[in-house]
C-alpha positions in Angstrom: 17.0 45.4 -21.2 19.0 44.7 -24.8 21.7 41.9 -24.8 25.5 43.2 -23.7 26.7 43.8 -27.4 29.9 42.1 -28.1 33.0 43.6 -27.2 31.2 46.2 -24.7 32.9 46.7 -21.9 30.5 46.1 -18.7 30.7 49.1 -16.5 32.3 47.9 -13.1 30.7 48.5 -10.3 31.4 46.8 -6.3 30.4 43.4 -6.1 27.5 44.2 -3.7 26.0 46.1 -5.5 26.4 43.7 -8.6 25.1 41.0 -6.7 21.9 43.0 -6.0 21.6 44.2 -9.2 21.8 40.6 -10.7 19.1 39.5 -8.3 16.9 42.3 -9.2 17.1 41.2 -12.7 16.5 37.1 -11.8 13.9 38.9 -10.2 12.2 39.7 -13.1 12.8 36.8 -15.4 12.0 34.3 -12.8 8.4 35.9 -12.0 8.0 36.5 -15.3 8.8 33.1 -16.9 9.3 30.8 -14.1 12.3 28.7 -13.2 12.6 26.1 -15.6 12.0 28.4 -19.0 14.3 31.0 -17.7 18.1 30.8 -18.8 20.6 32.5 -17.8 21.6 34.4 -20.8 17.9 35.4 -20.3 19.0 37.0 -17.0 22.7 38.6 -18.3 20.8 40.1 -21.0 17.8 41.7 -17.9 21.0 43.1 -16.8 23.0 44.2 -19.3 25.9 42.1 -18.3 27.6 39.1 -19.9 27.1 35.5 -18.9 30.7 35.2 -17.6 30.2 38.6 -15.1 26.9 36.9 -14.0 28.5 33.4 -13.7 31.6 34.9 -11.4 28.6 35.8 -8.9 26.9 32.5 -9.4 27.5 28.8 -10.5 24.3 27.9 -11.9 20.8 29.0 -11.9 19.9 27.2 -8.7 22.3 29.0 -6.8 21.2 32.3 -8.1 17.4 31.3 -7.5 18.0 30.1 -4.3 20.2 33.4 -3.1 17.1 35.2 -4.5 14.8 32.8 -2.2 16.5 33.5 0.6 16.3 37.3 0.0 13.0 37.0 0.0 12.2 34.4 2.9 14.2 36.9 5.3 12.2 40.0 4.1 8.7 38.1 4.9 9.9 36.6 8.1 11.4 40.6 8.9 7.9 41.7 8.1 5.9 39.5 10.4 8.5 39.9 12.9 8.3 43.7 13.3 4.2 43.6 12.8 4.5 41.2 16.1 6.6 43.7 18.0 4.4 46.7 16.6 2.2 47.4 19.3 1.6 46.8 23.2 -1.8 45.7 21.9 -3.0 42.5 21.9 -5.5 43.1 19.0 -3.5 45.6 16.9 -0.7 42.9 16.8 -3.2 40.6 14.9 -3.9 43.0 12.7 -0.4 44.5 11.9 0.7 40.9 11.5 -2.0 39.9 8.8 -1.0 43.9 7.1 2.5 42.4 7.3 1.1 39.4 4.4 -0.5 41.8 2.8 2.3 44.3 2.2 4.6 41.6 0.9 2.3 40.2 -1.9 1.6 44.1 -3.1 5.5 44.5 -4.1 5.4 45.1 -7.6 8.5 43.2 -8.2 5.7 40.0 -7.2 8.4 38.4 -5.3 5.7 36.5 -3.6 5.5 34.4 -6.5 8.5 32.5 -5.8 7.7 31.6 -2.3 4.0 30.8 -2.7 4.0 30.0 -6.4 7.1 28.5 -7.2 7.5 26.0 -10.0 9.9 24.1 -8.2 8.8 23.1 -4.9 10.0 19.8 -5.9 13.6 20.6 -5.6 15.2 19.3 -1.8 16.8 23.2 -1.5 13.7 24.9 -2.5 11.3 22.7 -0.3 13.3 23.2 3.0 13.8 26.4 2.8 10.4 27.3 2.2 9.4 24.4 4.8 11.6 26.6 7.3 10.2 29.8 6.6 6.7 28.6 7.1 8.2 27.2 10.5 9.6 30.1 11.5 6.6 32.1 10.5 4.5 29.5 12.3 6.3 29.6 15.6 7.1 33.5 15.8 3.0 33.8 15.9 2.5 31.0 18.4 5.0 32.5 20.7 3.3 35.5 20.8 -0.2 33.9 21.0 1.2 32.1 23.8 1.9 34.7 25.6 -1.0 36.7 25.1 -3.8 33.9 25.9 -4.2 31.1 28.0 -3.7 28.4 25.1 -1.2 25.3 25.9 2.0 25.2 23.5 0.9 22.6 21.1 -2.7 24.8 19.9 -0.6 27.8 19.5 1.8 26.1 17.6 -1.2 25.2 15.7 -3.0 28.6 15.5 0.7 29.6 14.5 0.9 27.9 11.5 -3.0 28.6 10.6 -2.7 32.1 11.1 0.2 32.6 8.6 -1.4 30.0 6.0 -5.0 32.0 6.1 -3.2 35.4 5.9 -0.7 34.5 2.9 -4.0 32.9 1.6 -6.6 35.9 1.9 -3.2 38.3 0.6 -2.9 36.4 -2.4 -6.8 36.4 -3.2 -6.8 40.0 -2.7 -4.5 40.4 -5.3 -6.3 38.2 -7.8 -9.2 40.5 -7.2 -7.3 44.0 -6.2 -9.4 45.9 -8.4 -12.3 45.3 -6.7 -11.2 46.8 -3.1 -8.3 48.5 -1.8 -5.7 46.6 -0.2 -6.5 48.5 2.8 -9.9 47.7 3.1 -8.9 44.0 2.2 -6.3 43.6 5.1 -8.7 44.8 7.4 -11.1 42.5 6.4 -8.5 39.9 7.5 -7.2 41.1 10.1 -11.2 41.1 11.5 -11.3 37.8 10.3 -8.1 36.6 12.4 -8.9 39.0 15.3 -12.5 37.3 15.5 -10.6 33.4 16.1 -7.9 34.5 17.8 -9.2 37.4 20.3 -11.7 35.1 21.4 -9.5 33.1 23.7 -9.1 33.9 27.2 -6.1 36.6 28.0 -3.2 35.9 29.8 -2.8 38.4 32.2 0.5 37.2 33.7 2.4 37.3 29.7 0.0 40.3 28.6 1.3 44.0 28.3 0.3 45.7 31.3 -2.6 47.7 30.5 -3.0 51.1 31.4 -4.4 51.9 35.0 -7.7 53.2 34.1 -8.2 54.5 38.2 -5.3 56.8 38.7 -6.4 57.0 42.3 -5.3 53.6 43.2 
């Protein structure tokens, strides 16, 4: 988008929807460039707004990166969340959850850049918050593993994390090679892949789903 020419007036607009439209545009220039060669006249000018309007909606470029990190750490961890409450299926949960890692690395905007790519992993803000989200991501799979096998607390805390590493792994290669299969067919390549480790452990039939009474005369 061409630089705000001087003396345009920016169009105002509420400060929600500024906000998101500023973050849509650091969006852009941070996937794009990274964090330390992006500036933030580079992101004013993505948005057609002046550095001053983009400056009384955030300090400094941290703060707007990190805003824009925490977007997109809640819309993963909302996206394995709802694949892990998508089905009264054991086995369709594992799947759904591994579609969930999928789905987030297609977005065009490639917002999976900054949580799995990020040039600065270094920084204290950055590394805890993406510590966190692999955490929380970790832990909302091992609860559910834990109650749909037999497994003791600390292997499906383990299997928790795995499970989200492998996926966000096997997403990301997809993508690098996308043109050879369809994401479809590469997610439920995955999802066999996780299904095969995971559905192989005993199931706990006091924390599973009720199944289906399969002799309706008893």
């Amino acid at each position: 988008m061409s630089p705000t020419a001087p003396g345009t007036r920016v169009q105002r607009m509420p400060r929600a929807q500024r906000r998101a439209q500023l973050l849509d545009a650091a969006l852009n220039v941070f996937v794009s460039k990274g964090y330390h060669s992006a500036a933030m006249e580079d992101i004013a000018d993505e948005a057609g707004v002046s550095k001053p309007v983009l400056y009384q909606h955030f300090p400094g470029k941290l703060d707007l990166y990190l805003a824009l990190l925490d977007t997109q750490c809640d819309h993963l961890e909302a996206l394995v969340l709802e694949a892990l409450e998508s089905s009264n299926e054991h086995e369709e949960r594992v799947y759904a959850t591994v579609r969930a890692f999928f789905a987030f690395v297609a977005d065009e905007g490639g917002a999976f850049r900054l949580i799995y790519e990020s040039d600065l992993t270094n920084d204290p803000k950055v590394r805890h918050r993406l510590d966190a989200l692999e955490a929380q991501l970790g832990d909302a799979i091992a609860q559910r593993i834990m109650q749909d096998t037999t497994l003791p607390q600390e292997l499906a805390e383990m299997l928790g994390l795995a499970m989200s590493g492998a996926a966000q792994v096997m997403a990301r290669t997809w993508l690098a090679h996308g043109d050879q299969f369809s994401q479809e067919v590469a997610a439920q390549a995955a999802g066999h892949l996780a299904w095969r480790g995971i559905g192989s452990f005993p199931v706990n039939r006091m924390g599973a789903d009720p199944a289906p009474d399969s002799d309706s005369g008893k």
